[in-house]
C-alpha positions, -999 to 999 in steps of 0.1 A, spaced: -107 -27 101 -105 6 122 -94 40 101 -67 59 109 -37 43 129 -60 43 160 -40 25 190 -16 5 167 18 11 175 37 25 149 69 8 140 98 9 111 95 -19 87 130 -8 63 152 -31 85 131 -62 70 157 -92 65 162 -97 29 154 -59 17 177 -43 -7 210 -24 6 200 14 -4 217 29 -32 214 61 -21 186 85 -20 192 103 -53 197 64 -74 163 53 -56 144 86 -64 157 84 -100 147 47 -106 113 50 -89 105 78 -112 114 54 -145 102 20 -131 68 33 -115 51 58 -135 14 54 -130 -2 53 -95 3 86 -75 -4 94 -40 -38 120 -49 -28 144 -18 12 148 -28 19 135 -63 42 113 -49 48 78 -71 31 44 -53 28 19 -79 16 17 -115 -7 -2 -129 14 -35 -144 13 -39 -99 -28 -47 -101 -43 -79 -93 -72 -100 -84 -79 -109 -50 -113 -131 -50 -115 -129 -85 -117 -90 -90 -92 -59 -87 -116 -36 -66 -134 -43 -40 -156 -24 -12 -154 -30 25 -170 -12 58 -149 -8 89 -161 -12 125 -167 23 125 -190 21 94 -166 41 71 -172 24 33 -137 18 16 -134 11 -21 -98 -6 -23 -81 -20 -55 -58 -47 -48 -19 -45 -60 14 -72 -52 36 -44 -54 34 -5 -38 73 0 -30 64 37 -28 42 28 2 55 25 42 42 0 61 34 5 95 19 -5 127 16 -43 144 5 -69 115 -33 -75 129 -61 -98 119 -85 -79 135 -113 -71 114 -99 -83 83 -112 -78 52 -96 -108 32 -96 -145 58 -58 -155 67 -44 -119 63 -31 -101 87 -27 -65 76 -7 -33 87 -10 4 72 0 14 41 13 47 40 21 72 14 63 78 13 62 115 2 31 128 27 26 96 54 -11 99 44 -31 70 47 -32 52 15 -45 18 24 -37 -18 39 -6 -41 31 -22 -78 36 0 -107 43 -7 -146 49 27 -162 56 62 -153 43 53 -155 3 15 -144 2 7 -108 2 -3 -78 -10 -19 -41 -11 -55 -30 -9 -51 8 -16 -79 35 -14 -91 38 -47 -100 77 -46 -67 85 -26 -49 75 -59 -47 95 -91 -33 77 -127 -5 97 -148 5 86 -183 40 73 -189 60 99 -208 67 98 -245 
């Protein structure tokens, strides 16, 4: 898998058939903060996931991969990071899990690089996010 976006084009995934009508920015914001406290983006504070999302992928949560280039990422595998974009042309080149294709996952508050979303077909996917680009807050009260 390369790093960075490299020569993937970058594309818009929000128009994906079936996705949610917005509610508005404000109504979104406020029901992110209360449905996904946990999983923060470690450069902006903004909120990913939390940690109900996690999941094993070859029986284990984490796992560490090398890319082409020889870069060593330890990723931890979630179904659900709606505070993630996805972007680029779904690939299999490289590919850390067989039968995936996988575009960038990108932080929603900052664009940085978080990670990979990993699909196979229309029902089976999920995210493998860099596990030291992520910092864990405790829910409130």
């Amino acid at each position: 898998m390369v790093n960075g976006i490299g020569r993937h084009s970058l594309r818009d995934t929000s128009g994906i058939p079936g996705s949610r009508p917005s509610q508005g920015p404000r109504r979104e914001a406020e029901v992110a903060e209360k449905s996904l406290e946990g999983v923060l983006c470690a450069a902006c504070g903004h909120t990913v996931t939390d940690d109900r999302q996690r999941m094993h992928r070859r029986g284990r949560f984490a796992h560490t991969f090398k890319n082409p280039a020889g870069i060593v990422f330890r990723i931890g595998c979630y179904a659900a990071a709606p505070g993630c974009l996805v972007r680029g042309l779904p690939t299999e080149e490289h590919t850390w899990f067989t039968g995936f294709l996988w575009n960038f996952a990108l932080c929603g508050g900052c664009r940085c690089h978080l990670g990979w979303f990993f699909q196979s077909g229309e029902r089976d996917a999920f995210y493998g996010l860099i596990l030291d680009r992520l910092i864990h807050r405790e829910p409130a009260g």
